[in-house]
C-alpha positions, 0 to 999 in steps of 0.5 A, a space after each residue: 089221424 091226418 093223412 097230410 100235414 100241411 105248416 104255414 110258415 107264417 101268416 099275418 091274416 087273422 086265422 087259417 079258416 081258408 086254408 083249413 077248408 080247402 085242405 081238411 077235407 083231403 085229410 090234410 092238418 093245418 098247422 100255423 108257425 110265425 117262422 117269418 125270418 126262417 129261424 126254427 123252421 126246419 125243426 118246427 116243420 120237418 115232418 110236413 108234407 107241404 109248406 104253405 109260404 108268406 114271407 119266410 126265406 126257405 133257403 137250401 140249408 131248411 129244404 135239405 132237413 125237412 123229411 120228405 115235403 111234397 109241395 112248396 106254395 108261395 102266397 105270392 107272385 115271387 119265388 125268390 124267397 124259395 130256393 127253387 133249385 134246391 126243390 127241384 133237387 129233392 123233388 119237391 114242387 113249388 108254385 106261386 100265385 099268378 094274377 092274384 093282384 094285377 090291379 091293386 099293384 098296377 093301381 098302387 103304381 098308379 096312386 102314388 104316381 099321381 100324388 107325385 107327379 100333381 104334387 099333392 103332398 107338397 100343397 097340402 102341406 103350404 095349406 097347413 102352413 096358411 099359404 094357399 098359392 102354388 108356391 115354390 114347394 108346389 113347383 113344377 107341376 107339368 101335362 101328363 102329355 108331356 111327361 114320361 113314364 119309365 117302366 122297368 120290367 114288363 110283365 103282366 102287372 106293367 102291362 096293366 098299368 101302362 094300358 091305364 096310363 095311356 088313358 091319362 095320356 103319358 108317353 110310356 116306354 118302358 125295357 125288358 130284355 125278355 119282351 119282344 118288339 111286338 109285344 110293346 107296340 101291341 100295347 103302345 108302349 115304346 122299346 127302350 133299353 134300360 141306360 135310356 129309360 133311365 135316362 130320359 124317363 120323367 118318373 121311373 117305375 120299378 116292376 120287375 122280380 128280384 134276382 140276382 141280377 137285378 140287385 140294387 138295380 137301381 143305385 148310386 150309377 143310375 139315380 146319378 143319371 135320371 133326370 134332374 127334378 124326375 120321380 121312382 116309384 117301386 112297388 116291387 121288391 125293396 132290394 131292387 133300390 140302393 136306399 143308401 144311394 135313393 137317400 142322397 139323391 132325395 136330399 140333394 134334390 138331385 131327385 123331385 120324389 120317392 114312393 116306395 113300397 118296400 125298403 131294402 131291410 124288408 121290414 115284413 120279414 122280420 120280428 124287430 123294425 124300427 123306421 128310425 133305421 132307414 134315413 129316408 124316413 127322415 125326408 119329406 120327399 119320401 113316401 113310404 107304404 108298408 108293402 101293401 101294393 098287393 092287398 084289396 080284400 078280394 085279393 087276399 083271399 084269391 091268394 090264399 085259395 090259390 095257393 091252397 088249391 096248389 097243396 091240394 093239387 101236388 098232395 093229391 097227385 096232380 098237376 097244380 095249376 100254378 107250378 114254377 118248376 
C-alpha cells in the first residue's frame, strides 16, 4: 500500500516514467488526470497528498475540497494558474521550477526576432511567386545597430536574451518597475519607463509574468502608440496582448509583424480549439508557434525532475528547493 499519493493533473508527455522514479521509491503513487481545463479535478484528486500541475488552473474553489494536500508543484516557471494565497491559507506548499528553459525562451525570443526583423517570411514568400528581388513586400529591412529592442520585463529569461542581443548589436533598453538602475547598466541595457519603451522601441518584446496587473498589458492605447512599421514578439503568457486590439493594429499596417507564442484563448488549457477562432490567423503578418518557447528535449526533462523533486521534498518533511510561498 502507498504511503503518498501523488495526481498530475494533467500531462501532454508520452508517460509518467520520471516522476514514477523520483516519487515511488518514497512510497509515493503516481496517478495521471487530463483535468487541464480543472473540470472534475477535485473530485478525481481529493485524496492527494500532492498535485503535480501543467496546465490546470487550480483555483481557491478545487484547494478548498482536496482533503489535506501537502504540496502544489508546477511543471513551470509561472504560478498564476495556482491560487497561491488559497494554499497558503490551508497550509499547502507550492513551488515551481526556476531555470529550467532560460535558453530556449530567450532563444525562441530571439528566433522569431530575427526572422522579423531581416523579413524572412516576406522574401520567401516573393520567391514562390518567381520574384526574386527585394521587393516592396521584402521592404524595409534596416542594421541591427540601428534598431531598437524594447524589452518589458527583466528577469532572468531577459536578461539572457538581451546579453545575446548586445552580441548582434541592437540598442537594448528594456522597463521593469522592480529592477534597479544598477542592475540594467551591468547588463548594458538602458532604463526606461514603459510609455517610453513602447514608444520608441523598434520590436518590443513581451517577458514578464502574468498577474493581475499585467493583463492586456499590451491593448488598444499602447499598440496605438508603438512605432509605425515596428514589431511585438511575446513569448510569455497570451493574455498579456489584446488580440482583438493586436489584430487591427496588424491589418491596418499600423504594425510590420507579430510573433506570438501563446493566444489570449490559451489553446493548451482546453480540450476543444480551433485556429479559425482567432482572426490573426487570418494575417500574413502573424506568426503563431503553439507555445513552445520552452520546450528542447533537455529542458522537458529538467522540469519534470524539478518539479518531482519539489513533491518529494515537502512529502518528506523538507524545505523543497523551489518554493514560492
Amino acid at each position: 500500500m502507498s504511503t503518498y499519493k501523488v495526481y498530475v493533473t494533467d500531462y501532454d508527455y508520452k508517460d509518467l516514467t520520471i516522476e514514477k522514479s523520483i516519487l515511488e521509491p518514497i512510497g509515493a503513487e503516481v496517478i495521471g488526470l487530463q483535468c487541464k481545463d480543472g473540470k472534475g479535478l477535485a473530485e478525481q484528486a481529493k485524496d492527494a497528498d500532492a498535485l503535480l500541475v501543467q496546465y490546470a488552473n487550480v483555483t481557491k474553489d478545487i484547494i478548498r475540497k482536496l482533503d489535506n494536500p501537502k504540496v502544489i508543484a508546477r511543471y513551470g516557471v509561472g504560478v498564476d494558474i495556482v491560487d497561491v494565497a488559497a494554499a497558503r491559507e490551508k497550509g499547502i506548499i507550492c513551488t515551481n521550477v526556476v531555470d529550467y528553459c532560460t535558453d530556449e525562451v530567450a532563444d525562441h525570443n530571439i528566433s522569431l526576432l530575427l526572422m522579423l526583423v531581416r523579413r524572412i517570411p516576406m522574401f520567401v514568400a516573393e520567391t514562390k511567386k518567381s520574384r526574386w528581388h527585394w521587393s516592396e513586400t521584402g521592404r524595409p529591412v534596416y542594421r541591427f545597430s540601428s534598431l531598437q529592442v524594447g524589452v518589458v520585463g527583466f528577469g532572468r529569461i531577459a536578461r539572457n536574451m538581451c546579453r545575446k542581443l548586445n552580441t548582434l548589436g541592437f540598442q537594448i533598453a528594456a522597463s521593469d518597475p522592480f529592477v534597479s538602475e544598477r542592475e540594467f547598466l551591468e547588463e548594458d541595457v538602458k532604463k526606461m519607463g514603459f510609455d517610453e519603451l513602447v514608444q520608441t522601441s523598434d520590436i518590443l518584446v513581451l517577458q514578464c509574468p502574468y498577474t493581475p496587473e499585467t493583463h492586456h498589458i499590451i491593448g488598444e492605447k499602447e499598440l496605438t502608440s508603438m512605432k509605425s512599421g515596428s514589431i511585438l514578439i511575446n513569448c510569455s503568457r497570451g493574455k498579456l496582448v489584446d488580440n482583438n486590439a493586436l489584430y487591427q493594429a496588424l491589418k491596418e499596417g499600423h504594425l510590420a509583424a507579430a510573433a506570438l507564442d501563446d493566444l489570449e484563448e490559451e489553446p493548451a488549457k482546453r480540450f476543444s480549439w480551433k485556429a479559425e477562432e482567432n482572426p490573426l490567423f487570418s494575417l500574413d503578418t502573424c506568426f503563431i508557434t503553439p507555445h513552445v518557447a520552452y520546450y528542447s528535449e533537455e529542458s522537458l526533462i529538467e522540469a519534470r525532475k524539478s518539479a518531482s523533486y519539489n513533491v518529494r521534498a515537502a512529502l518528506l518533511g523538507e524545505n523543497p528547493p523551489n518554493r514560492v510561498n
